[in-house]
mmCIF file of the N, C-alpha and C atoms, coordinates in Angstrom:
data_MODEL
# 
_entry.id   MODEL 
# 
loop_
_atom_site.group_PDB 
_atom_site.id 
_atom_site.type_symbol 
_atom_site.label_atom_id 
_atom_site.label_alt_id 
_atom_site.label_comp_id 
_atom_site.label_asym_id 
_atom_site.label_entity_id 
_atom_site.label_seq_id 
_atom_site.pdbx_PDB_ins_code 
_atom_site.Cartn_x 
_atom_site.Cartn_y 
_atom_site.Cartn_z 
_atom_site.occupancy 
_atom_site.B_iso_or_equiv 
_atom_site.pdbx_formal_charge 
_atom_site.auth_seq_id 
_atom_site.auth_comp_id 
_atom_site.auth_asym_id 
_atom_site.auth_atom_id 
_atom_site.pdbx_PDB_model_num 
ATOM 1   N N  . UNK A 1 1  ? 0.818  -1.195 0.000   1.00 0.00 ? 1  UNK A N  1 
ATOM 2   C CA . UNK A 1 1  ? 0.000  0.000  0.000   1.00 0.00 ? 1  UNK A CA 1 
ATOM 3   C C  . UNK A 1 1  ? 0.865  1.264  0.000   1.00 0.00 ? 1  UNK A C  1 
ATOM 4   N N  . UNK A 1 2  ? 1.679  0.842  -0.236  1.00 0.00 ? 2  UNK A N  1 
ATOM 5   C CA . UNK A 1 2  ? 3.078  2.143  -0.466  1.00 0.00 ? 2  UNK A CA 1 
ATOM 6   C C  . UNK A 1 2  ? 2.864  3.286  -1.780  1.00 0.00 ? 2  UNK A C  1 
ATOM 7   N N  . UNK A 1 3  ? 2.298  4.285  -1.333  1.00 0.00 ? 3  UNK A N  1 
ATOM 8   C CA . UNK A 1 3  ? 2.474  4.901  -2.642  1.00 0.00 ? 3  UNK A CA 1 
ATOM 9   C C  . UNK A 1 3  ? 3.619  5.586  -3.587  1.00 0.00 ? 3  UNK A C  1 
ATOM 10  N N  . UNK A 1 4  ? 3.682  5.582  -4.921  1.00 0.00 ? 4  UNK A N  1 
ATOM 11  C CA . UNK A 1 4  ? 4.811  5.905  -5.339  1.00 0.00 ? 4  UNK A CA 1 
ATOM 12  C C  . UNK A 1 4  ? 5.206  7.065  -4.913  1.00 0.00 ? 4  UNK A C  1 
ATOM 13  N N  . UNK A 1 5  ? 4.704  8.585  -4.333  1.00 0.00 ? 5  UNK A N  1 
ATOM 14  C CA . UNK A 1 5  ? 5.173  9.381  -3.470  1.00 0.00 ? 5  UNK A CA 1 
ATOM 15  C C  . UNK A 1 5  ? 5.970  9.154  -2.876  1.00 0.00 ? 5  UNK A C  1 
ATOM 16  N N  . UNK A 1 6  ? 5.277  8.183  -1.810  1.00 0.00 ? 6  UNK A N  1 
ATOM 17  C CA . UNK A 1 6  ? 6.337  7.932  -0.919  1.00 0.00 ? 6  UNK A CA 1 
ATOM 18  C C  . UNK A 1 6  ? 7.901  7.077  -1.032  1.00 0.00 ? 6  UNK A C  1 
ATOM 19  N N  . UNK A 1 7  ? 7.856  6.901  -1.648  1.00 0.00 ? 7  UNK A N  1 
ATOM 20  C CA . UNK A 1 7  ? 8.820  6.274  -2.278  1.00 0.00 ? 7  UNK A CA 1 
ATOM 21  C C  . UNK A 1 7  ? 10.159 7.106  -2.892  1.00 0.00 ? 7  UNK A C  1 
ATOM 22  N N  . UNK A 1 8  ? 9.394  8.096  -3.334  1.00 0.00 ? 8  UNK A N  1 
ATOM 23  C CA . UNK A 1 8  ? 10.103 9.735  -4.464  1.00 0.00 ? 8  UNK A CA 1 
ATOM 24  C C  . UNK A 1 8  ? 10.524 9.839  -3.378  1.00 0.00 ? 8  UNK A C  1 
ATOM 25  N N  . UNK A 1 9  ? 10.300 10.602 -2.134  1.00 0.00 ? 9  UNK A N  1 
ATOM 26  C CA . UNK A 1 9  ? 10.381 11.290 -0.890  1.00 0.00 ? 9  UNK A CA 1 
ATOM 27  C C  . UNK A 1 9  ? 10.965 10.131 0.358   1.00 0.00 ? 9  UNK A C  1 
ATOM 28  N N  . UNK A 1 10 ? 10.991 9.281  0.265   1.00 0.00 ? 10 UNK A N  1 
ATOM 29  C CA . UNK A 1 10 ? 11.725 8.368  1.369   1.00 0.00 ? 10 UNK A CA 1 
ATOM 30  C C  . UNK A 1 10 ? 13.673 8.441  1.414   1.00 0.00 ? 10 UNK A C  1 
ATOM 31  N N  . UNK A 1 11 ? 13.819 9.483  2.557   1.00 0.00 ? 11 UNK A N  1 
ATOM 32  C CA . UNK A 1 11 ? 15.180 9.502  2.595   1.00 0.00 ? 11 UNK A CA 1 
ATOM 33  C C  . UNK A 1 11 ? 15.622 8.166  3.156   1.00 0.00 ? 11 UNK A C  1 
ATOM 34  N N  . UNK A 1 12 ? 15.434 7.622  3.746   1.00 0.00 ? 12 UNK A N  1 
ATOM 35  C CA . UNK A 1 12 ? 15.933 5.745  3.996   1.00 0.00 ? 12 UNK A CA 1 
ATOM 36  C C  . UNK A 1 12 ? 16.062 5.156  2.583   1.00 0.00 ? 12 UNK A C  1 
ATOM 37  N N  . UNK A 1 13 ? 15.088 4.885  1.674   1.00 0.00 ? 13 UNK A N  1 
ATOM 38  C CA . UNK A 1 13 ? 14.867 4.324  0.146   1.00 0.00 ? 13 UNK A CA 1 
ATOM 39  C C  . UNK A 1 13 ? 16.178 5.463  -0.616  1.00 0.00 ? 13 UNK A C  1 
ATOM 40  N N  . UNK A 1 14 ? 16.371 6.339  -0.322  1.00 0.00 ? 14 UNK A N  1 
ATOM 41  C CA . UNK A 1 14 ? 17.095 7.841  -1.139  1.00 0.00 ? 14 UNK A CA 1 
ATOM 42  C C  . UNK A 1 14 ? 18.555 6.859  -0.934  1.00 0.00 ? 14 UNK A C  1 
ATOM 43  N N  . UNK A 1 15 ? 18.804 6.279  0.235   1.00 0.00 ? 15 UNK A N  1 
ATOM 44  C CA . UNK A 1 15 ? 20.046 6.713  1.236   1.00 0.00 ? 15 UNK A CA 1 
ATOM 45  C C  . UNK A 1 15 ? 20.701 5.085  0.474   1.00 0.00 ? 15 UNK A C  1 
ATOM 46  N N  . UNK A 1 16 ? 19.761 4.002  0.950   1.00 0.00 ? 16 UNK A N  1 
ATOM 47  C CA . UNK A 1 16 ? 20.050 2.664  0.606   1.00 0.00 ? 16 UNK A CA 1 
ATOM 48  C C  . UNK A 1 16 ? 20.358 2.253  -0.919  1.00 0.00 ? 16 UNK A C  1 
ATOM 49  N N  . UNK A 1 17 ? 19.674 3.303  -1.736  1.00 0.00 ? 17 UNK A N  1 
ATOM 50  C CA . UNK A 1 17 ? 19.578 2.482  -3.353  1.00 0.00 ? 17 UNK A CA 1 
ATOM 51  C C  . UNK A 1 17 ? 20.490 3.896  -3.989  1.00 0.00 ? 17 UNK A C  1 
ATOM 52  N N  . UNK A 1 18 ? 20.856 4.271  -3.424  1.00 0.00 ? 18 UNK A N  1 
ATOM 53  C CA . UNK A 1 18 ? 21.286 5.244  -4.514  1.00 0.00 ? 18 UNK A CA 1 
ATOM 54  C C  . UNK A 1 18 ? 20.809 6.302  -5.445  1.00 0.00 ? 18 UNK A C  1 
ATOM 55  N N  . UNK A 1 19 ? 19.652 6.475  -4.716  1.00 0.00 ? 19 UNK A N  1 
ATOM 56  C CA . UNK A 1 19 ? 18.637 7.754  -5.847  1.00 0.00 ? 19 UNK A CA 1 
ATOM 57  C C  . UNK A 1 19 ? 18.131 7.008  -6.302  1.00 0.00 ? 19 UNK A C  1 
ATOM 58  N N  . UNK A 1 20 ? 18.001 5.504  -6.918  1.00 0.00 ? 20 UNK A N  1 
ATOM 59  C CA . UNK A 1 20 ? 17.459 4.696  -7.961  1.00 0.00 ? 20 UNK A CA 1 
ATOM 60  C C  . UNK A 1 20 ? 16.397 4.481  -8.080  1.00 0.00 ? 20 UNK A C  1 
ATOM 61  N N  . UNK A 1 21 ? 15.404 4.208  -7.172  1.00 0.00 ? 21 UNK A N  1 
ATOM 62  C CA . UNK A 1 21 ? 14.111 4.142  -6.854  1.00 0.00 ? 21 UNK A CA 1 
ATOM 63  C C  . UNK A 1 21 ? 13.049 5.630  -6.710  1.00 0.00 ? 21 UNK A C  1 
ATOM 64  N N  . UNK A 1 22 ? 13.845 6.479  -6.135  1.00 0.00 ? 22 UNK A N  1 
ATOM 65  C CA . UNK A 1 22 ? 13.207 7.976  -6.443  1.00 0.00 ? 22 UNK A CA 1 
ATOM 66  C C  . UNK A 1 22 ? 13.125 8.386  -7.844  1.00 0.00 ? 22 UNK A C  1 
ATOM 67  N N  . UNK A 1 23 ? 14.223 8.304  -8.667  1.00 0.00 ? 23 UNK A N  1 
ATOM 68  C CA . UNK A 1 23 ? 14.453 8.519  -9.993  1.00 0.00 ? 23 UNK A CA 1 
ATOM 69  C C  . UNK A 1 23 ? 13.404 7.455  -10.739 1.00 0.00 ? 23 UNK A C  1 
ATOM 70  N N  . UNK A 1 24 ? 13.113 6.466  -10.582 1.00 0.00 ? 24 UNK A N  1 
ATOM 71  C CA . UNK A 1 24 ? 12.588 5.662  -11.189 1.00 0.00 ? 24 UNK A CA 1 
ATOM 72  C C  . UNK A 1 24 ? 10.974 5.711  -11.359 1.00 0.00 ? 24 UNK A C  1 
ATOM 73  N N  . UNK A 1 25 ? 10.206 6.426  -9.922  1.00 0.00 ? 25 UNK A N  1 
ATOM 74  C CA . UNK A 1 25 ? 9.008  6.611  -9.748  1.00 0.00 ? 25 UNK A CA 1 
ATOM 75  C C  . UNK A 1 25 ? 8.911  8.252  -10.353 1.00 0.00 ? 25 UNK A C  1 
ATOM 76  N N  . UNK A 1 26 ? 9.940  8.533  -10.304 1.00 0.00 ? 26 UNK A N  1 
ATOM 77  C CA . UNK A 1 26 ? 9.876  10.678 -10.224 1.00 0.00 ? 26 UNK A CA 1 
ATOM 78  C C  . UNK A 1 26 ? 9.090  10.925 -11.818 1.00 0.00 ? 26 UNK A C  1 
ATOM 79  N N  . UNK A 1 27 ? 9.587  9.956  -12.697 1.00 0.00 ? 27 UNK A N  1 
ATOM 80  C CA . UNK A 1 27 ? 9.017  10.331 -13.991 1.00 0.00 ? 27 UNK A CA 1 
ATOM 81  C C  . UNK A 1 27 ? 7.517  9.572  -14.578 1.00 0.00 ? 27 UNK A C  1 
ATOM 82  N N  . UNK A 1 28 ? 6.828  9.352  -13.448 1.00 0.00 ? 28 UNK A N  1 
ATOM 83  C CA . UNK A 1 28 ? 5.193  8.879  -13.474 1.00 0.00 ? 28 UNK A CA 1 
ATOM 84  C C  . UNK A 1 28 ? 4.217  9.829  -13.513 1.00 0.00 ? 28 UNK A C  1 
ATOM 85  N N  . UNK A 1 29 ? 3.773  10.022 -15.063 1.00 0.00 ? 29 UNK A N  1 
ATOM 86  C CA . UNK A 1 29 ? 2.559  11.141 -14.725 1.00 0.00 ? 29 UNK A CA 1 
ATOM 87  C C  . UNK A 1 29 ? 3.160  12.438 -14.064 1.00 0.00 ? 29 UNK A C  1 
ATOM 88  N N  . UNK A 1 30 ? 2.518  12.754 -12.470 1.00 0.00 ? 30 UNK A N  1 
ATOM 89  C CA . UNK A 1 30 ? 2.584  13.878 -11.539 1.00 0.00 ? 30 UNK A CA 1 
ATOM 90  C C  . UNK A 1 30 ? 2.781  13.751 -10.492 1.00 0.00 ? 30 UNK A C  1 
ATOM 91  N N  . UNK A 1 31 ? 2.582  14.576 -9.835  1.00 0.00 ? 31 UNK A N  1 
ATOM 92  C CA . UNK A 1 31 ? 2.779  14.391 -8.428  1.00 0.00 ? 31 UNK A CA 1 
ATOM 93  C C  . UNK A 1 31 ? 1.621  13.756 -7.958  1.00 0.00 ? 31 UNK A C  1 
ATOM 94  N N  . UNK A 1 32 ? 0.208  14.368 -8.154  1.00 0.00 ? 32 UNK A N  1 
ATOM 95  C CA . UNK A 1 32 ? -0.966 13.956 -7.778  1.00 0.00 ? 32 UNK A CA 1 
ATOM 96  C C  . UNK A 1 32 ? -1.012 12.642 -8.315  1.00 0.00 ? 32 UNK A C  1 
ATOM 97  N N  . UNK A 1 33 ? -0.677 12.228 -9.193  1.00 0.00 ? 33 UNK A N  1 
ATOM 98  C CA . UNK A 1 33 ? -1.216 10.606 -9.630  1.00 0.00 ? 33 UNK A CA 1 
ATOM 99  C C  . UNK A 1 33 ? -0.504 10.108 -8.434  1.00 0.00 ? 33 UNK A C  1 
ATOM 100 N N  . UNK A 1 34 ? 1.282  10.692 -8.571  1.00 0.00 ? 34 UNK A N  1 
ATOM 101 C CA . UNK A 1 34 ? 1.806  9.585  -7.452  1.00 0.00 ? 34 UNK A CA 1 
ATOM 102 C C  . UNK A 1 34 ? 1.113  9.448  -6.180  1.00 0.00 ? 34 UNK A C  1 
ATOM 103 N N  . UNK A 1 35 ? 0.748  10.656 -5.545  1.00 0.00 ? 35 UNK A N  1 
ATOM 104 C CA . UNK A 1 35 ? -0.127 10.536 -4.560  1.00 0.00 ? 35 UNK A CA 1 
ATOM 105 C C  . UNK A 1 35 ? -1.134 9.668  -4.044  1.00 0.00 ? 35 UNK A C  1 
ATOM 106 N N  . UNK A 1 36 ? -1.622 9.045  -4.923  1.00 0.00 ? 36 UNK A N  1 
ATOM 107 C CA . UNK A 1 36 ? -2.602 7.611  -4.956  1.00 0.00 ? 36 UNK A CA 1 
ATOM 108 C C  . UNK A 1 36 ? -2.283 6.810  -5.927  1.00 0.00 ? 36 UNK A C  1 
ATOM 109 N N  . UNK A 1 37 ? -1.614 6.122  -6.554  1.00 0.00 ? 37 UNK A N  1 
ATOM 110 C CA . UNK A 1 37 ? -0.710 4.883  -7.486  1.00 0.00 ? 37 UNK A CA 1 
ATOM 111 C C  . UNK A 1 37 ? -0.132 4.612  -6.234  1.00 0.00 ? 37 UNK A C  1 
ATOM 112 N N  . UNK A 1 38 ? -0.335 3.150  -5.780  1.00 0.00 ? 38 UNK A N  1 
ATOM 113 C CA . UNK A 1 38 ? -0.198 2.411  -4.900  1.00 0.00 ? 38 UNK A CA 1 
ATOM 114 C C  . UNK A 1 38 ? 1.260  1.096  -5.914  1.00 0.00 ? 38 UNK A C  1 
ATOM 115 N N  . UNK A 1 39 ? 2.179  0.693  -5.222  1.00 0.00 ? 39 UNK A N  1 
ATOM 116 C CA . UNK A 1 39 ? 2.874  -0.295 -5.860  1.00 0.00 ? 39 UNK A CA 1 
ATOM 117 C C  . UNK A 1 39 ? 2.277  -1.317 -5.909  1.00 0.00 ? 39 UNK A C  1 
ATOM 118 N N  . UNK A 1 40 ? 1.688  -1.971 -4.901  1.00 0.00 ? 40 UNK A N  1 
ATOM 119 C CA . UNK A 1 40 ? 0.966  -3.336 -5.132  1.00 0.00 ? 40 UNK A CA 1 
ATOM 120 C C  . UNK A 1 40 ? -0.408 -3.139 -6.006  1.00 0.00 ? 40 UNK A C  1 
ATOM 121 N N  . UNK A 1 41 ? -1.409 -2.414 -6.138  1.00 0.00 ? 41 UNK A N  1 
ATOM 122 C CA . UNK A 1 41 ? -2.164 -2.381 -7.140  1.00 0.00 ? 41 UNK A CA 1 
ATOM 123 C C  . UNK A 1 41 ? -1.361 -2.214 -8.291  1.00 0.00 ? 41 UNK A C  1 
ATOM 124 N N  . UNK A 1 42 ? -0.315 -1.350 -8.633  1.00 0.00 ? 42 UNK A N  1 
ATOM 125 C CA . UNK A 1 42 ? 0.626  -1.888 -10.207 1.00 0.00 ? 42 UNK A CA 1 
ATOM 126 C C  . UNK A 1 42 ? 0.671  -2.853 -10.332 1.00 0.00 ? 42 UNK A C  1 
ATOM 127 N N  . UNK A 1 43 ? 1.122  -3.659 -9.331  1.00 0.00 ? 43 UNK A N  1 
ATOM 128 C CA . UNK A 1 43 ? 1.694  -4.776 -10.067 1.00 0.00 ? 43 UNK A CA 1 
ATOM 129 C C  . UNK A 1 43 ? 0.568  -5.354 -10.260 1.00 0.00 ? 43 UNK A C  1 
ATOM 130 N N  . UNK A 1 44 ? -0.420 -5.771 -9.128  1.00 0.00 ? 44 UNK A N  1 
ATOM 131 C CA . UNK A 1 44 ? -1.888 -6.461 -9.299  1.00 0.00 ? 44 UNK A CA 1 
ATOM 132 C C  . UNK A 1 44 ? -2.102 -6.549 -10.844 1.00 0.00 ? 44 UNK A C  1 
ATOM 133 N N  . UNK A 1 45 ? -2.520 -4.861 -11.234 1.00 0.00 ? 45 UNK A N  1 
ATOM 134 C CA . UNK A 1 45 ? -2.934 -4.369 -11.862 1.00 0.00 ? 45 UNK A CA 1 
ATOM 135 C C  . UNK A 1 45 ? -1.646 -5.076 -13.342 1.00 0.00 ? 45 UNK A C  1 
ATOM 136 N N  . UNK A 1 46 ? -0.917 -5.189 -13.401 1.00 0.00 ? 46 UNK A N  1 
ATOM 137 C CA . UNK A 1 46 ? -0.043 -5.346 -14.113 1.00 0.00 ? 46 UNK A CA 1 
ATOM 138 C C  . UNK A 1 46 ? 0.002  -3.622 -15.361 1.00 0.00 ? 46 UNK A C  1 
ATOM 139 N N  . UNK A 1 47 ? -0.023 -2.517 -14.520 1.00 0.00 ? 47 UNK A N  1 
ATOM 140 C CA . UNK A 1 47 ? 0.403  -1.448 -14.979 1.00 0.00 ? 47 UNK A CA 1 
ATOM 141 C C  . UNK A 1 47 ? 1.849  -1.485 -15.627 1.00 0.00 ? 47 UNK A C  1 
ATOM 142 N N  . UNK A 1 48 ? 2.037  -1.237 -16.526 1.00 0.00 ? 48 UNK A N  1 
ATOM 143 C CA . UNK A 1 48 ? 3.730  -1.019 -16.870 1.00 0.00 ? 48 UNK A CA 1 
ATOM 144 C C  . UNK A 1 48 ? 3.703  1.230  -17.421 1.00 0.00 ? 48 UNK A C  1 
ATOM 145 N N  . UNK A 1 49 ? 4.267  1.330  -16.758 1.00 0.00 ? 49 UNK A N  1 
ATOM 146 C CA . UNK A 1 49 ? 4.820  3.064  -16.973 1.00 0.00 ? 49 UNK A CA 1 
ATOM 147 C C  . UNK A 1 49 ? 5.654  3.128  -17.305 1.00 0.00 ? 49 UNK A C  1 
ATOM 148 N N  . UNK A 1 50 ? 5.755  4.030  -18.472 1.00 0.00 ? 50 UNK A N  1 
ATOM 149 C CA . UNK A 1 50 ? 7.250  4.043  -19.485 1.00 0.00 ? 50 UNK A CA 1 
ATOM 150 C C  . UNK A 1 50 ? 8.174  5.201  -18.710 1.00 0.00 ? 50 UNK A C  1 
ATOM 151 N N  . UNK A 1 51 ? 9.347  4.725  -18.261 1.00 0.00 ? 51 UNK A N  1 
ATOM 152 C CA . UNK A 1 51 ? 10.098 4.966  -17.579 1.00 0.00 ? 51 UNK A CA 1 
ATOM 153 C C  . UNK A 1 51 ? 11.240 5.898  -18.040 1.00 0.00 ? 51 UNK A C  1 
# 
C-alpha cells in the first residue's frame, strides 16, 4: 500500500539504493497521480509506466 510518493520522498529508500528508486518513480505522470498509485495495485494491476 506504499504509494509511489512515498517512495520519491523516502530519505531511507534515497540513502540505501542510490537515488534509484526515487528517480525511477519521479518520472510517473505527476505528483498527484503519485499521490494515490499504490505499488501493489501496479503490479496487481499489471500497470507497466514508461520509464
Amino acid at each position: 500500500m506504499t504509494t509511489f510518493r512515498d517512495i520519491e520522498t523516502s530519505p531511507l529508500l534515497n540513502a540505501y539504493f542510490c537515488g534509484v528508486l526515487p528517480k525511477a518513480v519521479s518520472n510517473v505522470v505527476g505528483v498527484q497521480f503519485r499521490n494515490v498509485v499504490t505499488v501493489g495495485a501496479s503490479v496487481y494491476a499489471k500497470y507497466g509506466f514508461q520509464i
